[in-house]
LUMMARMI-200398 format. One record per residue: residue in three letters; z negated, y, x negated of N, C-alpha, C in turn. Coordinates in pm, whole numbers, plus 50000, padded with zeros to 5 digits. Each point is the difference from the previous one (the first is absolute). Layout:
AlaZYXZYXZYX
...
***
This chain:
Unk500004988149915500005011950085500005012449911
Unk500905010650018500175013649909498795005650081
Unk499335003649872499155009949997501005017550021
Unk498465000750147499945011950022499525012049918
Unk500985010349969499625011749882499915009650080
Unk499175010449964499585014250078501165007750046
Unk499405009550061501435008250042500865010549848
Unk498704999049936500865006249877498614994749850
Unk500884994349932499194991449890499325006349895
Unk500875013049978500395006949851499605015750049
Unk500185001150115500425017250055498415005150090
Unk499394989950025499125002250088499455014949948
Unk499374996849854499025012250009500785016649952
Unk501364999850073500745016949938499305006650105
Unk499915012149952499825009950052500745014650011
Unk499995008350104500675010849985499735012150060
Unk499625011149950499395009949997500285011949986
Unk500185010450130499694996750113500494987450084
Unk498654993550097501054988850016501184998350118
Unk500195017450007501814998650070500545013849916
Unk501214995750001501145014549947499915011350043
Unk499625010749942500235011150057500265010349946
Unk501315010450108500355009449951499015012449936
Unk500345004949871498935010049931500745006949924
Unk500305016650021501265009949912500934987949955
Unk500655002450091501574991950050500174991349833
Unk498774989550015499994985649930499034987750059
Unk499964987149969499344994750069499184988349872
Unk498745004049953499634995549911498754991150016
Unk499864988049875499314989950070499514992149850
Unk499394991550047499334992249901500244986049984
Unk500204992049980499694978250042499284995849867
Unk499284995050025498884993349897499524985250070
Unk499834994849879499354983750069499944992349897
Unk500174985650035499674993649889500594980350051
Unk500684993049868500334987250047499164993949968
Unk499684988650090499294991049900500304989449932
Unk499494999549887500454984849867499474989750110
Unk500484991150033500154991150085499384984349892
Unk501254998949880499544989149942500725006149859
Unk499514991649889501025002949872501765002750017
Unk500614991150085501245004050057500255008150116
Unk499115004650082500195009150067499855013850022
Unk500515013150018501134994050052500705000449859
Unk501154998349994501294999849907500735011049976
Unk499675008649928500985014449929499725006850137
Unk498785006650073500205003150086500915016550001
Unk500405006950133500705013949988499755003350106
Unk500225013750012499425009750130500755007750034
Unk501095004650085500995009850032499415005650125
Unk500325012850015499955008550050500735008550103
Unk500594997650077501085007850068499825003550165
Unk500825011549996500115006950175500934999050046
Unk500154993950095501104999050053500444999350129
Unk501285009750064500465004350158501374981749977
Unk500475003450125500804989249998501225001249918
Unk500175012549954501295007149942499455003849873
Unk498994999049968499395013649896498804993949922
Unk500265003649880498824990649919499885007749910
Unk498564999849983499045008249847499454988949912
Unk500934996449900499254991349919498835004849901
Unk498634995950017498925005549909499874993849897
Unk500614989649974499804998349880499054985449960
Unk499374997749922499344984849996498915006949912
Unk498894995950070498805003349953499204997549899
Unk499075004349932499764996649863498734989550002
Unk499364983949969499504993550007499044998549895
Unk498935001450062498634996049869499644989949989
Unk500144992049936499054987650020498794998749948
Unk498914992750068498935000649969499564981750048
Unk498834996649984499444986550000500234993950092
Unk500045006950093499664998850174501545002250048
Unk500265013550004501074999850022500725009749937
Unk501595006850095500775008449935499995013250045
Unk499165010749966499955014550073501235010549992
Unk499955007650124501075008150000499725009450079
Unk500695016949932499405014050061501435006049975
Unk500435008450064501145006350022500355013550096
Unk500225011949955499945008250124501715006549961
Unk500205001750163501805005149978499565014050077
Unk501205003950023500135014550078501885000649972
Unk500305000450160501685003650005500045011250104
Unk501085008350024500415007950115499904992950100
Unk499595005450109499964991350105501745004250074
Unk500234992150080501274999950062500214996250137
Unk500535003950109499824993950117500194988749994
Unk500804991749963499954984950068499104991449919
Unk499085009349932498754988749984499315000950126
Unk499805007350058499194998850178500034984350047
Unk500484991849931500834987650082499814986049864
Unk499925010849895499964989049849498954992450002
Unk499934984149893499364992949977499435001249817
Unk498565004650007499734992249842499414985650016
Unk501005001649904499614983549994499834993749854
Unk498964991849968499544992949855500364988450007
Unk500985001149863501014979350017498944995349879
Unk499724988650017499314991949831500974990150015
Unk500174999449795500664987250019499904998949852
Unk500054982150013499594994449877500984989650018
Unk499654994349838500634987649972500635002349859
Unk500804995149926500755002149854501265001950036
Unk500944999650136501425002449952499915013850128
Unk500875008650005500045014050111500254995650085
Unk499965005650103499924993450168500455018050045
Unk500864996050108500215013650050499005000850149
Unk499274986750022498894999950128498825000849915
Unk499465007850076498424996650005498914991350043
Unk499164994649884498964987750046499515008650134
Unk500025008049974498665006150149500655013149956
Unk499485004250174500025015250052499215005450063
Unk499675013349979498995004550090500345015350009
Unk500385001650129500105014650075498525010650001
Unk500035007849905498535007349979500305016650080
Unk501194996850096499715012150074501705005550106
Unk500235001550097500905002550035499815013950081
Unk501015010749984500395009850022499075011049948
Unk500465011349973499175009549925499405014750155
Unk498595000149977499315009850063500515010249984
Unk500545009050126501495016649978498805010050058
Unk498604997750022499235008450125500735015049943
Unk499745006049899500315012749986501605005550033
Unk500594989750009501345003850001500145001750167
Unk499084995850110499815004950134499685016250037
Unk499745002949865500025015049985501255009350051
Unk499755008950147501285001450063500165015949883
Unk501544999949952499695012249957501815006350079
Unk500454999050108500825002650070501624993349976
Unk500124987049950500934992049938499954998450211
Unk501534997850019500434995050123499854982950002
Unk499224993350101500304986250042500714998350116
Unk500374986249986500724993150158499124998150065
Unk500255004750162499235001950095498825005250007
Unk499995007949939498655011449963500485013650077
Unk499275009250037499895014350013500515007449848
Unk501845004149998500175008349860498645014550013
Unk499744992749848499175013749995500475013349917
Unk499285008950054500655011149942499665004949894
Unk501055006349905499925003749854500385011449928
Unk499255001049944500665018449950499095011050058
Unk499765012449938499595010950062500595012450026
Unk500635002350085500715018450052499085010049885
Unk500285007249970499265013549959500185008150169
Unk498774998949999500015010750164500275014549957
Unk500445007550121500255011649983498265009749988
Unk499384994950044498185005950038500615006450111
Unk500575003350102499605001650127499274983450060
Unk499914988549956500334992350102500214987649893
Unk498824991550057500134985849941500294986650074
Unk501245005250003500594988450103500514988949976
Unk499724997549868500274985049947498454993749978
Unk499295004550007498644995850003499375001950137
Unk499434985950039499565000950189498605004449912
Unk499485005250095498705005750018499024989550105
Unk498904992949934499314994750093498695000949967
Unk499614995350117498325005350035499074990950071
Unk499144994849975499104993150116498705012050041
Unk499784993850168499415008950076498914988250075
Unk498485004949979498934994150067499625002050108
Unk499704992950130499705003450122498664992349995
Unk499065006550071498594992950022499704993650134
Unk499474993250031499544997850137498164988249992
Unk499925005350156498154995949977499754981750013
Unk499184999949962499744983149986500804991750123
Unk500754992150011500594987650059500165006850129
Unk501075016749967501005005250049501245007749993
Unk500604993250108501665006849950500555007550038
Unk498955011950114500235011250034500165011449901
Unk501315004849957500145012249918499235013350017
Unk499335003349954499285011549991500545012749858
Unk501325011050103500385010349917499115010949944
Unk498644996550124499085012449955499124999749920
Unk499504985849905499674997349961500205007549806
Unk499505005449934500045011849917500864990349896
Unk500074985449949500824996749883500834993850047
Unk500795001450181501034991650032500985020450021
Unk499095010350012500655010350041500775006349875
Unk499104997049861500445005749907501604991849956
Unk499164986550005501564992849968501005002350078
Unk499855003150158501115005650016500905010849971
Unk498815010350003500185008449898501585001649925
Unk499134989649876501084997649879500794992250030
Unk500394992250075501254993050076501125014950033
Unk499735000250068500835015650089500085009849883
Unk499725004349910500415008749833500734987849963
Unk499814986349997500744989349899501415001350048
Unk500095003250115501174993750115500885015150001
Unk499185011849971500565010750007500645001949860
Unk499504996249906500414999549898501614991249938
Unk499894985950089500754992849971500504994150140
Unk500695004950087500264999050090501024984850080
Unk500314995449870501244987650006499144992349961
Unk499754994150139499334985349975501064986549941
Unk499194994449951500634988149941499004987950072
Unk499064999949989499204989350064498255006650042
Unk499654990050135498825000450037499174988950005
Unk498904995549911499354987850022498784999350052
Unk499164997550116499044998650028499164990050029
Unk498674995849871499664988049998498385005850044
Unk499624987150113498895003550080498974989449920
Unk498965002749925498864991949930498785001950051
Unk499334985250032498705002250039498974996449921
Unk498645004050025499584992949849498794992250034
Unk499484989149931499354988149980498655003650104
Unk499645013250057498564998550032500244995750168
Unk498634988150010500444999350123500045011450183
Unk499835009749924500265007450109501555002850035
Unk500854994849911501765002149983499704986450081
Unk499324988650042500624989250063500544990749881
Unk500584986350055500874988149920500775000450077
Unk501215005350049501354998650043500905008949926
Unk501345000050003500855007649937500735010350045
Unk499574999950164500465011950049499535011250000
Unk498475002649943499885014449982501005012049882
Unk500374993549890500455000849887501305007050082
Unk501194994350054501235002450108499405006750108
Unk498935001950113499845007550077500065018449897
Unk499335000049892499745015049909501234997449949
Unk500814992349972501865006849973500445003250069
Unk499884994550170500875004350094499415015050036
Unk498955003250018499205012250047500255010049949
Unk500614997649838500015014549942501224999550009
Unk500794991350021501474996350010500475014150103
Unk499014993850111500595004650166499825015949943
Unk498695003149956499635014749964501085008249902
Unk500384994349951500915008549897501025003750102
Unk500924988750037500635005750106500055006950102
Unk498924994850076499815009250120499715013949973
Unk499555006049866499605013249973501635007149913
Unk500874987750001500955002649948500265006749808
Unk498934994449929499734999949852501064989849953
Unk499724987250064501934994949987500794998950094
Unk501175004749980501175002850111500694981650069
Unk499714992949840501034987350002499434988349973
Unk499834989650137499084992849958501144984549931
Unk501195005149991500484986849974500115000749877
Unk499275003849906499815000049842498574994249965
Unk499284999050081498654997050025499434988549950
Unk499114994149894499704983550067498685000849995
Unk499204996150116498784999450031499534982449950
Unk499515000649963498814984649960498795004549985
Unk499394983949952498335001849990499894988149898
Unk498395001849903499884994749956497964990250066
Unk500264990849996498994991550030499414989549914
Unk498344998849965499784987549906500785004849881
Unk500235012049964500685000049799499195007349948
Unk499904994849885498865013249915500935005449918
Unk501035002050072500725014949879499415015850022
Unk499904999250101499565014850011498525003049914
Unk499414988250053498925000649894499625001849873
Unk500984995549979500354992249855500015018749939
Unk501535002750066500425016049917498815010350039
Unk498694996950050499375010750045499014994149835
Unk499774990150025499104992749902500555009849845
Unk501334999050014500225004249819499525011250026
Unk500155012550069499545011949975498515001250012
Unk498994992250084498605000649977499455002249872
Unk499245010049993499664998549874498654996849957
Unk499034993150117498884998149973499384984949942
Unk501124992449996499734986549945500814998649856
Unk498874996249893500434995149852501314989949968
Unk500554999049913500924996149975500424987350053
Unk498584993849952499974981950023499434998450143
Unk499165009050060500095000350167501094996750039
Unk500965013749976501624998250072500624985050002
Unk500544999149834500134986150010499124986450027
Unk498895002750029499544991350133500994996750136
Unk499675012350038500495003550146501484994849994
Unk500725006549871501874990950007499844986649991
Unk499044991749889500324984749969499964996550198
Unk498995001750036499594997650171501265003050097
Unk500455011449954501025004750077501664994049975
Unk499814998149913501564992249938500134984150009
Unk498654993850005499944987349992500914989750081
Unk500555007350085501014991150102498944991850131
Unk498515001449987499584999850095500645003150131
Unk499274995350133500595008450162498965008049968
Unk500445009150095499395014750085498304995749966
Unk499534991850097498395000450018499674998449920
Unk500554986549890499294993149877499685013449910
Unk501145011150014499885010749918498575009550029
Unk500315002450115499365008150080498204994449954
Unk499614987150032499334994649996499635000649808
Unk500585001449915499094998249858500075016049974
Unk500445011050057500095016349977498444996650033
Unk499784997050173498855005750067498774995049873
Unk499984988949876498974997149958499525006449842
Unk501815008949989499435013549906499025012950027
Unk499104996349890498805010950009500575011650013
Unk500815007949985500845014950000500584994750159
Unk500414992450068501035002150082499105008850124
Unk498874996750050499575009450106500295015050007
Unk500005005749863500435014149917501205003350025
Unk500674985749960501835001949995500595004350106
Unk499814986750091500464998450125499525015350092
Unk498815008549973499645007250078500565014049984
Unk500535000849852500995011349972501634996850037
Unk500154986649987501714999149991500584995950188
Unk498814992550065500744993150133500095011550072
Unk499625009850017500105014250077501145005850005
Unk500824998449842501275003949981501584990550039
Unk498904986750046501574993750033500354999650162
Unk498905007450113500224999250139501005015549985
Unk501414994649974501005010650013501634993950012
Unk500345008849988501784999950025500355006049916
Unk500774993049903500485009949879501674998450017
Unk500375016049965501315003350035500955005349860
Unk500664988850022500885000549851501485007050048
Unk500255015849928501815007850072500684999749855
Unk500864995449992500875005049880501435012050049
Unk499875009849991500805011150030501085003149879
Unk500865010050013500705009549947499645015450025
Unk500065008149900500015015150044501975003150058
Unk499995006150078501825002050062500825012349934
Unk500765002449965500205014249973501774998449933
Unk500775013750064501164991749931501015020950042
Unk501104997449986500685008150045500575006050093
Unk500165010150108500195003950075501124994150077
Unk500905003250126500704994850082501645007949863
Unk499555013649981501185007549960500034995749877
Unk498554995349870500304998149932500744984049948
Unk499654994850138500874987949940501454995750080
Unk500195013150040501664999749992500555006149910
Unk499415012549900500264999249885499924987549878
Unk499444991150067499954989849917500964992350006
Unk499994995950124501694995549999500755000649956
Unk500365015349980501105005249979500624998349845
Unk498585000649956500125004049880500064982749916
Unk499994996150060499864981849966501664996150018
Unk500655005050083501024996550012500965010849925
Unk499965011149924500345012049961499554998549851
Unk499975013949891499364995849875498765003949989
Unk499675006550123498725001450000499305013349970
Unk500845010949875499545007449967499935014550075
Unk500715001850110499535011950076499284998750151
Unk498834987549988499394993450106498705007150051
Unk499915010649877498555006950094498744997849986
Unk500024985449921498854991250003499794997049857
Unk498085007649977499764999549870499954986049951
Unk499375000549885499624987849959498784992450026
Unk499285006250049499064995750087500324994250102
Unk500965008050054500094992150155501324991249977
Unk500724991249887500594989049976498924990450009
Unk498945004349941499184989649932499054995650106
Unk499475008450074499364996750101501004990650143
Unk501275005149997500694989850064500114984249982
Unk500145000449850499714983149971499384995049990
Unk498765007650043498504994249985499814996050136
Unk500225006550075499884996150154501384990750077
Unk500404998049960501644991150000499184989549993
Unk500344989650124499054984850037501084989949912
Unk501365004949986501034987649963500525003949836
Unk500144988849944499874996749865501795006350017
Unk500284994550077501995009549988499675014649966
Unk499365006550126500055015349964499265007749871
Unk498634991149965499825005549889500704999249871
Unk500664989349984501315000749909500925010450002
Unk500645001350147501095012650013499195012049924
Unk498385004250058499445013149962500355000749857
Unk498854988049911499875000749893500965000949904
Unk501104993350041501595001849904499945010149987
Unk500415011850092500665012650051499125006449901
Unk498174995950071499725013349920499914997049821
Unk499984990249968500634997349855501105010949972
Unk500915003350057501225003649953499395017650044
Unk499345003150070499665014949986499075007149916
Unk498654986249993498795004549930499524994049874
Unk500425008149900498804996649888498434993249952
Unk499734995550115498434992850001500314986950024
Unk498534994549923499634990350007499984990350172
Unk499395009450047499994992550146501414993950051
Unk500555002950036501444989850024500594990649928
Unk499505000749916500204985049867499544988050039
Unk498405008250000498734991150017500294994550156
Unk500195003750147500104999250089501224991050007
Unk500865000949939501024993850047500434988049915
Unk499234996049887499264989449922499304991450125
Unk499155006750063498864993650040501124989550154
Unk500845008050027501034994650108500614988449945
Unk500555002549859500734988349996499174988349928
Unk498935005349985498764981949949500074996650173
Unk499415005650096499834992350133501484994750033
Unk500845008750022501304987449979500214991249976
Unk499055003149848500304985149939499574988050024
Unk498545004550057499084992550092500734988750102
Unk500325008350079501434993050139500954995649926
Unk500704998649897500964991549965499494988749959
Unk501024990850103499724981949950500824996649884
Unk500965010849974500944993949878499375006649868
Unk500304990749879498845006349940501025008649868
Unk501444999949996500045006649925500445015650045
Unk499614999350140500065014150050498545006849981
Unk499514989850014498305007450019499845000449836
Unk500594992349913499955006249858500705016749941
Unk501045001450100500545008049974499235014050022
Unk499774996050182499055012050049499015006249846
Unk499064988149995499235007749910500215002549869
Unk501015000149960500615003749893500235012450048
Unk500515004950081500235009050014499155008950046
Unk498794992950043498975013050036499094998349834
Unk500544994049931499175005449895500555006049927
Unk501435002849992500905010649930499805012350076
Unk499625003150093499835013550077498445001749978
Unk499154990549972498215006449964500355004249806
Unk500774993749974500505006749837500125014149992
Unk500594998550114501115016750043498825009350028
Unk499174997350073498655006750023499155006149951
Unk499364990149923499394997549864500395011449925
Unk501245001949970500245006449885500045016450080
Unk500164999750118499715015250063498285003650022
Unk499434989950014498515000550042499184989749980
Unk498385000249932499244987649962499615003050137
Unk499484991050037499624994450217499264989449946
Unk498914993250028499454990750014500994992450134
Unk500325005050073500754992750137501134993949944
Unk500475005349842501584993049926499494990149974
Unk498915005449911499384988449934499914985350050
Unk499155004150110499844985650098500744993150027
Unk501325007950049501574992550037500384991949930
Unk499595005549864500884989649889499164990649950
Unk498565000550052499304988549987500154990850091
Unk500055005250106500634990050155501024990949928
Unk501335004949968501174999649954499354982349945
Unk499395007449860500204987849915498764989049972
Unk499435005250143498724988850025501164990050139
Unk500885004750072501124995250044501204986149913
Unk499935007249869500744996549924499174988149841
Unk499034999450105498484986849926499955005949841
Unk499855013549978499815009949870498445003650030
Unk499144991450010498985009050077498705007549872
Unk500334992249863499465011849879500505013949993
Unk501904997750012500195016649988499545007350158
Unk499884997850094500165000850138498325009049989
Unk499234990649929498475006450005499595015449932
Unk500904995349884500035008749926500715017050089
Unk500825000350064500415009050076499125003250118
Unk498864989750075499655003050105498335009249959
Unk499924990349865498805004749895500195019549994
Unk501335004249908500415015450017500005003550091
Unk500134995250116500065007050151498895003350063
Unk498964991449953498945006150063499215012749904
Unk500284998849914499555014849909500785012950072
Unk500794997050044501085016850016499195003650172
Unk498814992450079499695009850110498874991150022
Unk499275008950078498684994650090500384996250138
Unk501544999250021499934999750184499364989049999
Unk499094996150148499464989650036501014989850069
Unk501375006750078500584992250057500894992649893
Unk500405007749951501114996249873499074987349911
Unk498925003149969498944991449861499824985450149
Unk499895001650061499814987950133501074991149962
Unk501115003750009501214992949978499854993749852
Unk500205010549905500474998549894498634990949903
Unk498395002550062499814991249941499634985350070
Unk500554997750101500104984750091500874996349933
Unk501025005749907501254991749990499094996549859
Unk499225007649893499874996549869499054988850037
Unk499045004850106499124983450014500604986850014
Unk500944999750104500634988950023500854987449840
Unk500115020449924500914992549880498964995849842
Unk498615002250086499164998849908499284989750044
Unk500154995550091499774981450030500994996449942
Unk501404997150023501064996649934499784996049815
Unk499355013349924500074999549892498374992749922
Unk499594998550118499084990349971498125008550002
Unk500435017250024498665005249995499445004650129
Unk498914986450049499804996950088498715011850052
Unk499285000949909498705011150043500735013349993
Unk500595006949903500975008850018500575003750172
Unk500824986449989500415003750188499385005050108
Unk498934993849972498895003750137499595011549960
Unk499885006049915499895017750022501255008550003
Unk501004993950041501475013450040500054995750148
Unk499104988150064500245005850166498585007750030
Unk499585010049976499245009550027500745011650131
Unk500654991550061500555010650119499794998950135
Unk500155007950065499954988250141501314998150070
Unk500064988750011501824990750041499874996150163
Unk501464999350054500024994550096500934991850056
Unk500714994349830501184995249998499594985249965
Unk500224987450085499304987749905500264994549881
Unk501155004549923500454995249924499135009649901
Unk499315010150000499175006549931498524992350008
Unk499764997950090498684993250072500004987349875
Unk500994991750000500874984949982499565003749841
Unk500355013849932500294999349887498945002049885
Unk498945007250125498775004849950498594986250018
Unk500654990850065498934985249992500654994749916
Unk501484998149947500344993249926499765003649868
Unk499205010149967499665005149846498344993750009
Unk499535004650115498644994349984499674984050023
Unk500964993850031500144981650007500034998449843
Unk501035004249918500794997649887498805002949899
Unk499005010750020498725006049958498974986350031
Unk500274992450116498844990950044499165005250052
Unk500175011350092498535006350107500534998150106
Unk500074988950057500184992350144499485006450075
Unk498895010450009499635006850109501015011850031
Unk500265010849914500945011850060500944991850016
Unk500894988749898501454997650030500144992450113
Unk498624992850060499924998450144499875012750119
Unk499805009049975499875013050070501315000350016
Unk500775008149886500565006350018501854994950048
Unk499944977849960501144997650099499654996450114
Unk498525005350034499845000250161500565009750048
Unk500085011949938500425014450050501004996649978
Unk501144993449929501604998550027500154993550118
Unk499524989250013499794994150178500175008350023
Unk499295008050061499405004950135501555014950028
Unk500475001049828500735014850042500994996850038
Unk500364987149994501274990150029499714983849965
Unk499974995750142499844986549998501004990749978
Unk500955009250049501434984149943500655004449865
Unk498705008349921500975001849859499964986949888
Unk499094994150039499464990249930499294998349871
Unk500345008249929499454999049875498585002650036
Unk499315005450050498425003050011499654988150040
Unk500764986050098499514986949991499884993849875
Unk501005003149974500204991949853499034997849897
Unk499395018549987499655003249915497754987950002
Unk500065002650168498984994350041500064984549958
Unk500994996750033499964982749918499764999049885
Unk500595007949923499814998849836498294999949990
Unk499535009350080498255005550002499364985850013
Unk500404996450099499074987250059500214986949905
Unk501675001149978500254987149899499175004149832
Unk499545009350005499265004249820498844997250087
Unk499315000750049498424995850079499954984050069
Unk501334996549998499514982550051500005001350123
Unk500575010250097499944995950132501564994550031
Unk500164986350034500984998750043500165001350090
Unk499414998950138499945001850129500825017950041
Unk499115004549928500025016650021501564998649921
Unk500444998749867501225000349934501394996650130
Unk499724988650077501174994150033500165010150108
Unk498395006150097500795011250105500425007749951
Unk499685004149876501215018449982501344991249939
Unk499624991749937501834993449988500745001450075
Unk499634994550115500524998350139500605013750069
Unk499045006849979500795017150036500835003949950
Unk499744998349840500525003049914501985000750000
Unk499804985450001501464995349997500965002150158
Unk498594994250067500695003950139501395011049995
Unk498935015249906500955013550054500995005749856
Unk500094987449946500815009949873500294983049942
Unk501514998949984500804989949936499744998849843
Unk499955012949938499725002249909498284990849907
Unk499095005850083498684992749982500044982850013
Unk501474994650128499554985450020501064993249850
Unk500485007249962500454993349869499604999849874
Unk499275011849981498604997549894498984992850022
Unk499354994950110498884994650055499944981749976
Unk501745001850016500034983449966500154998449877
Unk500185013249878500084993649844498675007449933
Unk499295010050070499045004349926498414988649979
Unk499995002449838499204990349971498755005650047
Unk499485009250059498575008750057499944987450063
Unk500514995750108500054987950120500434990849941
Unk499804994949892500654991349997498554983250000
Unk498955005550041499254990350036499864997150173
Unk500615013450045500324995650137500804993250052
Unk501404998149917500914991850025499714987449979
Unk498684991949971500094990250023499184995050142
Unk500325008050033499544996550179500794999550051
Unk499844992450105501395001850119499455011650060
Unk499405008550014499845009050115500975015149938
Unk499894994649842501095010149945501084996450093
Unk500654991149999501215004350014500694994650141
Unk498955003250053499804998750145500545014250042
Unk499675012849961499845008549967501495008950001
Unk500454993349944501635002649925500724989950092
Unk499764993650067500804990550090500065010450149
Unk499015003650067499685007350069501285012449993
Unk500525005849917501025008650003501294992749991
Unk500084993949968501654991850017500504995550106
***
């Protein structure tokens, strides 16, 4: 009878370290160490150790490893580092041994010490277009300063109401003020873009255990805005509620400032644990601080909080934009219309056609920077919408020969940025930093530094400086892919508590964007919850094609895939 031999004779004790691949400043570096064992005086026979990665098409030979021998056995330490490349996402390392006295092109034994390489940072959105995604938008206008109409203006607004009720009370002194500042917000920025109203109740039992109080205080202030006519349009509107979540809590919790460091993170390990509602609820109530907590923070969640993202409106007269016309179809130069009021036309121009027509034209009348820069910024979003790619190469070729043109009329931090867009577009993202780096020296705007430094964070996960990142989102966002970008520096950091915060807040600003699921699986799969991992999977992929084809090669999950409930999961959409 042949004797039964182990699953690996020679290979058992390798090791590899980290023990999965991962991307780190666009290389993927690693360690394998271990050891054979002398078996008998003849065993094994001339042993050898190769090394290699390999896609089905594509192979990295490492080389054959260097062997110690010792009494016992044969030791071996080795560390590589290559560029990483996309179609390792999919590659195999793999360790061949092989012995004997004549060459063999097989190996006695094999052992796979790791398949596909960890990309988390490369989820870093920094405005690259995907399939079936929301194109995002790229580039910055130099505004004219009447009017920042490429930047929405948004605001959240607090409504109060009395214990475990959903009667609106306007007369009430901090629901009057906020209205207040609603009606200046609205006067200010008059072009709504969106209205969100989320009704939260909070944990004490005078709010009750049902979920309709939370939706009775959305609908109430709902009806009130309207009926007093503060909003004209309710079909921009979305009213919800939140019930049983400790997010609200959670973001009231970071700003408290009366509990010590290691308090707080008390309160998160409890709060993040993937526990339900009560179990949570139930180990808060047995913190010595929580009677304190709870008695400053639950007061603030019996409300309706009202999230508007607006525009300010402002544009050219009835007469002056039939001089505009005119002069668009004409050469333009006895049109009447300064240069101001070109510029303010293409700023308020909703269609990517007409601001092209403006910006050409006024190229050909005006000496400034602004029409360079502006009409740069037209043909990167172009480029955006093109599926063909050597048009969308072209586009931005060409909007970076016109920020040249700029440049050399005017230093702008707003050029600057363009051409960091450009060639963080064009996967240049050292020189790309380096430009977004000068851009923020040339101004203090807050709206402009918002932008310009979300994009350096995003590219500073990318480059591997993970604590760095989490201090350039110091803004307040309302875009999820900002939300998305600002947990994904603090995951990559390893503080599972904000980077759990904050792709909750990508949820919530958009639920079918997906990445804020995503980002939550990664959370739960670094903490061992598989349970919790497979529901945000599940969202995850549900709403973005994109996420369900990383999900089945990313090695984060790749201890989930040996469940069937993985891919139960992924069956469910087909």
């Amino acid at each position: 009878m042949a004797k039964l031999m182990p699953e690996y004779e020679y290979l058992k004790e390798t090791k590899l370290l980290p023990t999965k691949l991962q991307y780190h400043r666009d290389s993927v570096k690693f360690e394998v160490s271990g050891e054979i064992p002398v078996l008998s005086v003849l065993l094994p026979r001339n042993p050898k150790l190769k090394l290699v990665f390999k896609h089905s098409d594509k192979i990295i030979d490492l080389g054959w490893l260097e062997l110690n021998k010792g009494v016992s056995s044969y030791t071996y330490k080795s560390s590589y580092s290559f560029v990483y490349k996309p179609w390792m996402d999919t590659a195999i390392l793999e360790l061949q041994f092989f012995q004997g006295k004549k060459e063999s092109d097989l190996p006695y034994e094999v052992k796979i010490l790791a398949r596909g390489v960890i990309t988390s940072p490369l989820l870093a959105k920094v405005g690259k277009a995907q399939a079936n995604e929301p194109i995002p938008a790229v580039g910055m206008y130099i505004p004219t300063g009447l009017l920042d109409v490429d930047l929405m203006q948004s605001k959240s607004f607090s409504f109060y109401f009395s214990p475990g009720e959903s009667e609106f009370s306007p007369s009430l002194k901090s629901n009057r003020e906020e209205i207040e500042a609603l009606q200046r917000f609205l006067i200010a920025n008059p072009s709504i873009e969106s209205f969100k109203i989320t009704g939260i109740q909070s944990p004490e039992r005078e709010e009750g255990r049902d979920s309709r109080l939370g939706n009775d205080r959305a609908q109430a202030l709902s009806q009130y805005l309207l009926a007093n006519k503060i909003i004209l349009d309710s079909s921009r509107m979305d009213v919800t509620s939140r019930w049983n979540d400790w997010f609200d809590f959670r973001l009231l919790l970071r700003e408290y400032t009366d509990l010590s460091t290691s308090q707080r993170d008390t309160y998160y390990d409890i709060l993040l644990n993937g526990d339900p509602y009560e179990s949570q609820r139930e180990a808060l109530s047995r913190l010595a601080s929580f009677p304190k907590v709870s008695r400053a923070l639950y007061p603030r969640l019996r409300v309706a909080k009202l999230e508007v993202s607006a525009r300010p409106v402002q544009g050219l007269n009835a007469q002056e934009s039939q001089r505009l016309q005119k002069a668009l179809a004409g050469d333009g130069l006895n049109s009447e219309l300064s240069m101001l009021d070109w510029a303010l036309a293409g700023e308020t121009s909703p269609r990517l056609e007409d601001k092209d027509k403006i910006y050409i034209k006024m190229t050909e009348l005006f000496r400034t920077a602004l029409p360079y820069n502006n009409l740069a910024v037209v043909k990167m979003r172009q480029a955006q919408r093109s599926l063909i790619v050597t048009e969308r190469d072209s586009l931005l070729l060409r909007a970076e020969v016109l920020l040249r043109q700029a440049e050399r009329i005017e230093a702008s931090p707003y050029i600057l940025h363009n051409l960091g867009q450009i060639l963080v577009l064009k996967g240049e993202y050292w020189e790309a930093y380096k430009k977004l780096s000068d851009a923020t020296t040339l101004t203090r705007r807050e709206d402009f530094l918002k932008i310009n430094e979300s994009l350096r964070g995003a590219l500073d996960i990318i480059r591997g400086d993970y604590k760095l990142a989490t201090l350039r989102f110091d803004y307040e966002y309302s875009e999820p892919k900002d939300f998305f970008n600002k947990g994904l520096a603090y995951y990559m950091a390893k503080d599972y508590a904000n980077a759990t915060l904050f792709f909750e807040e990508s949820v919530f600003a958009r639920r079918d964007y997906g990445y804020g699921f995503y980002g939550l699986a990664m959370v739960a799969a670094a903490s061992n919850q598989k349970e919790v991992a497979l529901i945000h999977l599940t969202k995850a992929i549900d709403s973005n094609e994109v996420l369900y084809q990383k999900a089945l090669v990313d090695p984060i999950f790749e201890e989930l895939r040996s469940s069937q409930e993985f891919f139960e999961i992924f069956r469910k959409g087909e």
